[in-house]
Chimera marker file (.cmm) of the C-alpha trace (Angstrom):
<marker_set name="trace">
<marker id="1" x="107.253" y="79.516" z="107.640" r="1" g="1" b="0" radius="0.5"/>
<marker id="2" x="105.244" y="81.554" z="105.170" r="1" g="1" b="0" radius="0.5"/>
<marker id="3" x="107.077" y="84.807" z="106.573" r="1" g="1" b="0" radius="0.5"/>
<marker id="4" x="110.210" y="83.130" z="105.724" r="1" g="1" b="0" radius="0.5"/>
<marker id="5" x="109.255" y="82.308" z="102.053" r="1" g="1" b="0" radius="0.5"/>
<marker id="6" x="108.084" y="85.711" z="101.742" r="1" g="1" b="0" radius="0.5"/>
<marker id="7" x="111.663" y="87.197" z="102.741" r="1" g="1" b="0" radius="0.5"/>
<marker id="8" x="113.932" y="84.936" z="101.003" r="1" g="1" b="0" radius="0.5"/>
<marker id="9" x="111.506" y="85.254" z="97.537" r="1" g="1" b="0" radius="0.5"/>
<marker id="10" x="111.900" y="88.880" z="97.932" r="1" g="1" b="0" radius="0.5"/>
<marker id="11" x="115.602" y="88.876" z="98.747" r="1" g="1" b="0" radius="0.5"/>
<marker id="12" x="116.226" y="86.738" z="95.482" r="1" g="1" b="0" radius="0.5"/>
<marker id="13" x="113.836" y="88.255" z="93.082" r="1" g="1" b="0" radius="0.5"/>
<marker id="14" x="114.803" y="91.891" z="93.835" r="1" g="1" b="0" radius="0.5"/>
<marker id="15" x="118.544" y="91.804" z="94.120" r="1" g="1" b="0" radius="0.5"/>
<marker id="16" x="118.719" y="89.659" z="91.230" r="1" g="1" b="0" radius="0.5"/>
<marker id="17" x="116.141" y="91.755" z="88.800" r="1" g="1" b="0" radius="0.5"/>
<marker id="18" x="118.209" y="94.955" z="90.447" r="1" g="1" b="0" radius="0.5"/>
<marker id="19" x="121.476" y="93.410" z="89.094" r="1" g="1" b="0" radius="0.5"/>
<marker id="20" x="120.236" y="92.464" z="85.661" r="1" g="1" b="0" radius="0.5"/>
<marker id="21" x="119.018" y="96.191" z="85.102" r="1" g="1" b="0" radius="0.5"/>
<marker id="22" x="122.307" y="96.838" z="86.180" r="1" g="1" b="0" radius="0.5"/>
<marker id="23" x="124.151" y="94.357" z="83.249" r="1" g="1" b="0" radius="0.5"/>
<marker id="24" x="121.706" y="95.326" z="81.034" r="1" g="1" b="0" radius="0.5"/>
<marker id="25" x="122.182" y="98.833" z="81.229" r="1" g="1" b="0" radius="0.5"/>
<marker id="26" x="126.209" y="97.991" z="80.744" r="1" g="1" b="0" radius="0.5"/>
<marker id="27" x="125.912" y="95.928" z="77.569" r="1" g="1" b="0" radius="0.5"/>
<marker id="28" x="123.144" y="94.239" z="75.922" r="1" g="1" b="0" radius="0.5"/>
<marker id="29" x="123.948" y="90.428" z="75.483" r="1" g="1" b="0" radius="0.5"/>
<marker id="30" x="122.977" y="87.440" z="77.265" r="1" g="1" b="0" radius="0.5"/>
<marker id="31" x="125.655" y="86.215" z="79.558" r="1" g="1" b="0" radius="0.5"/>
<marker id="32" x="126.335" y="83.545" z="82.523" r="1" g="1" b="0" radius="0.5"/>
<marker id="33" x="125.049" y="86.739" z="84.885" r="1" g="1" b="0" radius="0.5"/>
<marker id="34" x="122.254" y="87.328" z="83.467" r="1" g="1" b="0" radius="0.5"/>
<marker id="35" x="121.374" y="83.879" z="83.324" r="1" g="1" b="0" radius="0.5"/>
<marker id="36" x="122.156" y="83.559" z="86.697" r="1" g="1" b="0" radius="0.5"/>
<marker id="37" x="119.982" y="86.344" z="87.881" r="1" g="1" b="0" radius="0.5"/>
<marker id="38" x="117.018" y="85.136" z="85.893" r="1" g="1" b="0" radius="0.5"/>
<marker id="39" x="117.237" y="81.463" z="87.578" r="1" g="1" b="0" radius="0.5"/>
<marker id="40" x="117.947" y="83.559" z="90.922" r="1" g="1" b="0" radius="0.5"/>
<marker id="41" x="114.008" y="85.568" z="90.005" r="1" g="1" b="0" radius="0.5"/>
<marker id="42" x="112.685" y="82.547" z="89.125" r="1" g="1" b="0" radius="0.5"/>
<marker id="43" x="113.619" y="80.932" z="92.276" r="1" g="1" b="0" radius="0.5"/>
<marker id="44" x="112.653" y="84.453" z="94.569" r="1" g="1" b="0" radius="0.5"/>
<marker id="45" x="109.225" y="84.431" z="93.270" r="1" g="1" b="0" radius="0.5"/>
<marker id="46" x="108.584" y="80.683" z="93.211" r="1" g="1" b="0" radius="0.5"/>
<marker id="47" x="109.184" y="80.829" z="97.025" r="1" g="1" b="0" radius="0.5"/>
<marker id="48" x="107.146" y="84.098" z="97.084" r="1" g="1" b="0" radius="0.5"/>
<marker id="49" x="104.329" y="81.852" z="95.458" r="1" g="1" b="0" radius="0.5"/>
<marker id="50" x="104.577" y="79.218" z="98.406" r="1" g="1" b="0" radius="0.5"/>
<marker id="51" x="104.437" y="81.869" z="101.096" r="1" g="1" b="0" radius="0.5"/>
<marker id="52" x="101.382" y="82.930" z="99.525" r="1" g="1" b="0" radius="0.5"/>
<marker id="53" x="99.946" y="79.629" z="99.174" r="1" g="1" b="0" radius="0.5"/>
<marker id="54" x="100.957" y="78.988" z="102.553" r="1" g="1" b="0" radius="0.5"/>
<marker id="55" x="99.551" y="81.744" z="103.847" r="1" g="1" b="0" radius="0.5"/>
<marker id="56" x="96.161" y="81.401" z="102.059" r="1" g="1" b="0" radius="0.5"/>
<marker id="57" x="96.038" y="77.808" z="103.309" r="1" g="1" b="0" radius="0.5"/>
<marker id="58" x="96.521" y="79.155" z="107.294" r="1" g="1" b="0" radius="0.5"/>
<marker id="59" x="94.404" y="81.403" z="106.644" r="1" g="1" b="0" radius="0.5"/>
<marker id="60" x="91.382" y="79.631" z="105.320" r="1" g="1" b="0" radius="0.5"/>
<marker id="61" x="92.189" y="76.760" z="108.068" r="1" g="1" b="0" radius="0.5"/>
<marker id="62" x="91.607" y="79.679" z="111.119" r="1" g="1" b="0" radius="0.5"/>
<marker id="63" x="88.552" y="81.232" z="109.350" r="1" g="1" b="0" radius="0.5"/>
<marker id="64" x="87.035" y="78.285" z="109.663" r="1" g="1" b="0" radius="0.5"/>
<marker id="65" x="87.266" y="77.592" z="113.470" r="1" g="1" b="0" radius="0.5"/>
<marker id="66" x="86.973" y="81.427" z="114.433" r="1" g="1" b="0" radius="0.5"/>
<marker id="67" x="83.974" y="83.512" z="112.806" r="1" g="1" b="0" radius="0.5"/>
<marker id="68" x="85.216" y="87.310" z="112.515" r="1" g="1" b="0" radius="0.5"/>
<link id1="1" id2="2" r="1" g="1" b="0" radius="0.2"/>
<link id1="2" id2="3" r="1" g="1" b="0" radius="0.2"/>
<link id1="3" id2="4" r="1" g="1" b="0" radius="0.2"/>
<link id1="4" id2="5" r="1" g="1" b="0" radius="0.2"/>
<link id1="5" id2="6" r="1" g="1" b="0" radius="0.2"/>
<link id1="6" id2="7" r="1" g="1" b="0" radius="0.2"/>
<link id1="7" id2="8" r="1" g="1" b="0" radius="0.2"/>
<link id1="8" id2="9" r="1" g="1" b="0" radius="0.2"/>
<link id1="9" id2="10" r="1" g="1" b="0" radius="0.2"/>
<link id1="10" id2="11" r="1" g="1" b="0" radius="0.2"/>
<link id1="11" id2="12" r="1" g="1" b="0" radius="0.2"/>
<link id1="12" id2="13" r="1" g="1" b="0" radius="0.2"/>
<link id1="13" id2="14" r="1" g="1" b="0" radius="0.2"/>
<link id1="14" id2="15" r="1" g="1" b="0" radius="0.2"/>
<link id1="15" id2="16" r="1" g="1" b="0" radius="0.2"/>
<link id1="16" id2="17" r="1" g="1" b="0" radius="0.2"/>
<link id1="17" id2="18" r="1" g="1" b="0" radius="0.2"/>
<link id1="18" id2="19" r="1" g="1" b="0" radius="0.2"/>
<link id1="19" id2="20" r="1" g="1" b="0" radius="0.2"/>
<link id1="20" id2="21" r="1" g="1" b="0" radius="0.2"/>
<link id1="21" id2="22" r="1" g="1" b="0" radius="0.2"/>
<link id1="22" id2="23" r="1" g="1" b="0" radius="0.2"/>
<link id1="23" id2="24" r="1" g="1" b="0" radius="0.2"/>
<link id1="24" id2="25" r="1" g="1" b="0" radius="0.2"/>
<link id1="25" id2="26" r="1" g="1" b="0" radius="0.2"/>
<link id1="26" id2="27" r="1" g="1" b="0" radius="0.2"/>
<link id1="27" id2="28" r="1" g="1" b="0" radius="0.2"/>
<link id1="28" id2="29" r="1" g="1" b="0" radius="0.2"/>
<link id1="29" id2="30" r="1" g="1" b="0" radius="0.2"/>
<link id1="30" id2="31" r="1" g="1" b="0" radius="0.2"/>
<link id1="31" id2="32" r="1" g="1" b="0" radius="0.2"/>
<link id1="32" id2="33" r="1" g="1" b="0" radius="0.2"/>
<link id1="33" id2="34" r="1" g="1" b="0" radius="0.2"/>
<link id1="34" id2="35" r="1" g="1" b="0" radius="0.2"/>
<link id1="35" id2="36" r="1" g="1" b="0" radius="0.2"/>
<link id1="36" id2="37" r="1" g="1" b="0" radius="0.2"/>
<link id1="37" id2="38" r="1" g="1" b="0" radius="0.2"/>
<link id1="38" id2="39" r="1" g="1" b="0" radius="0.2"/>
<link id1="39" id2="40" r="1" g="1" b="0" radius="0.2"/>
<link id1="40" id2="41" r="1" g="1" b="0" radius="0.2"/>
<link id1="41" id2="42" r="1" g="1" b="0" radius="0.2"/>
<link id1="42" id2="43" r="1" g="1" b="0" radius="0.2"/>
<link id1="43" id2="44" r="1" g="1" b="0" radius="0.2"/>
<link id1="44" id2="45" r="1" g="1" b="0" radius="0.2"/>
<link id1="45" id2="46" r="1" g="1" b="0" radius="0.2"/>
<link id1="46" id2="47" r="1" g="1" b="0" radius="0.2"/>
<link id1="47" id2="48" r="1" g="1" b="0" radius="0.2"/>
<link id1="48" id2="49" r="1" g="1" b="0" radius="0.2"/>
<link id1="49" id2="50" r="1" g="1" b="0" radius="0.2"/>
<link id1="50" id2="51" r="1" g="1" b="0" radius="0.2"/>
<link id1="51" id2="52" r="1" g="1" b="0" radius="0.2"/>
<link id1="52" id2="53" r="1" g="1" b="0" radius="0.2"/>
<link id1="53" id2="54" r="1" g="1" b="0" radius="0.2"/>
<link id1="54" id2="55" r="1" g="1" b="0" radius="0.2"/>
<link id1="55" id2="56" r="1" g="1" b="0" radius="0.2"/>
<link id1="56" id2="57" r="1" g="1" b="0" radius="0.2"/>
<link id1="57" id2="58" r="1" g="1" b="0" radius="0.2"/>
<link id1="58" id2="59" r="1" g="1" b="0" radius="0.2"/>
<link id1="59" id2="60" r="1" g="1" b="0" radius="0.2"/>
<link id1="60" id2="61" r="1" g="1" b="0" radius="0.2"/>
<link id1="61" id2="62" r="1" g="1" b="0" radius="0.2"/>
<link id1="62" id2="63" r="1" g="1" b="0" radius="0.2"/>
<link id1="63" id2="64" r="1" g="1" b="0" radius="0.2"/>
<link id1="64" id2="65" r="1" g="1" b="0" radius="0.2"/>
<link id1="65" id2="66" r="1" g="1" b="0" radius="0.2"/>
<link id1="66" id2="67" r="1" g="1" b="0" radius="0.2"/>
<link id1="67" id2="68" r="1" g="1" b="0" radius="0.2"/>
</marker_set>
């Protein structure tokens, strides 16, 4: 599950910060895209977040039934 959270948070956050270089770069002024790509970051690294949550939470559950 984590694994998946990572992917799709990284799919959304870097196609969507790659296209608003990419408007940016074109003209200057806030727009529906732009808008668009910052809700599509926000959402790419809020499920990045809960991967990593996730993932600490597994993590912390395994180290404590198996000593390294």
């Amino acid at each position: 599950m984590e694994q998946s959270l990572f992917g799709v948070g990284a799919f959304f956050f870097s196609g969507a910060f790659w296209l608003v270089i990419e408007l940016l770069a074109h003209e200057f002024k806030f727009t529906a895209w732009i808008g668009m790509c910052l809700i599509s970051m926000a959402f790419g690294g809020l499920c990045f977040v809960v991967g990593l949550v996730m993932f600490g939470l597994r993590q912390r559950r395994l180290d404590k039934y198996f000593d390294e």
